[in-house]
C-alpha positions in Angstrom: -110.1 29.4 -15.3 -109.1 29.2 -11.7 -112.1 28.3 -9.3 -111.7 28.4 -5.7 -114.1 26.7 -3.2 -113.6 28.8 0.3 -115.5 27.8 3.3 -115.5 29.7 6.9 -116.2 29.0 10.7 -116.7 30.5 13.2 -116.6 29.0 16.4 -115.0 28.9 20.0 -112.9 25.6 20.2 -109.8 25.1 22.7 -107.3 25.8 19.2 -109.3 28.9 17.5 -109.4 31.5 20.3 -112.9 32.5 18.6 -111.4 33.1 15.5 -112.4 32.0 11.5 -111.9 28.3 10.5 -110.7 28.7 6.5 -111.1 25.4 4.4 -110.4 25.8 0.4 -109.8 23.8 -2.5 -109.2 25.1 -6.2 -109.9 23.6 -9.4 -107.9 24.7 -12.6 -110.8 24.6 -16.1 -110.2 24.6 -19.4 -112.0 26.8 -22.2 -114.4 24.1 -23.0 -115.5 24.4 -18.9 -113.6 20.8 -18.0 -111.4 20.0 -14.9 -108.6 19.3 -15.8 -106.7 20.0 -12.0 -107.7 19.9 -8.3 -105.7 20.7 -5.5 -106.2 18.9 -2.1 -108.5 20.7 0.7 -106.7 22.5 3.4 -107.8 23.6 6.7 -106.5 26.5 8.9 -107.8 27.3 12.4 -106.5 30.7 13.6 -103.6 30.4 16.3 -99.8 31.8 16.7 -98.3 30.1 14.5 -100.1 31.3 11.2 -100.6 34.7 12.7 -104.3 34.4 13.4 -104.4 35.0 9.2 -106.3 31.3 8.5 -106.8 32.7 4.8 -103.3 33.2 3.8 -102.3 30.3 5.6 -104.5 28.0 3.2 -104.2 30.5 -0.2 -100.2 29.7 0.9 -100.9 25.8 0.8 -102.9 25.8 -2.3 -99.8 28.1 -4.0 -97.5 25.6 -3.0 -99.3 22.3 -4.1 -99.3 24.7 -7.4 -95.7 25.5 -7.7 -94.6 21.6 -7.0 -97.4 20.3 -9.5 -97.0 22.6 -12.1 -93.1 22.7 -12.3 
């Protein structure tokens, strides 16, 4: 079972132009409910770059920690 852990915020800072603040993990369980995987947490705050899109900037990061790990 894939568990994700998403967090938001919302604030005006300098970097997020007033936009959403995304911070996820994920966690990979077994059948029997135990952890057996847990990517690192990764922060996006909306700006050019990442096309103001802070939530597939860090789905994109946990999919690539994915693809390198699981190999």
């Amino acid at each position: 079972m894939l568990h994700l852990d998403i967090q938001t915020h919302r604030g005006m800072t300098a970097w997020s132009w007033g936009g959403v603040t995304v911070r996820a993990s994920a966690s990979l369980q077994n059948k029997a409910g135990e952890t057996i995987w847990t990517s690192k947490s990764y922060k996006a705050s909306p700006n050019g770059t990442n096309g103001f899109n802070t939530a597939r900037t860090t789905a994109g990061k946990i999919v690539k920690e994915m693809q390198h790990r699981f190999r």
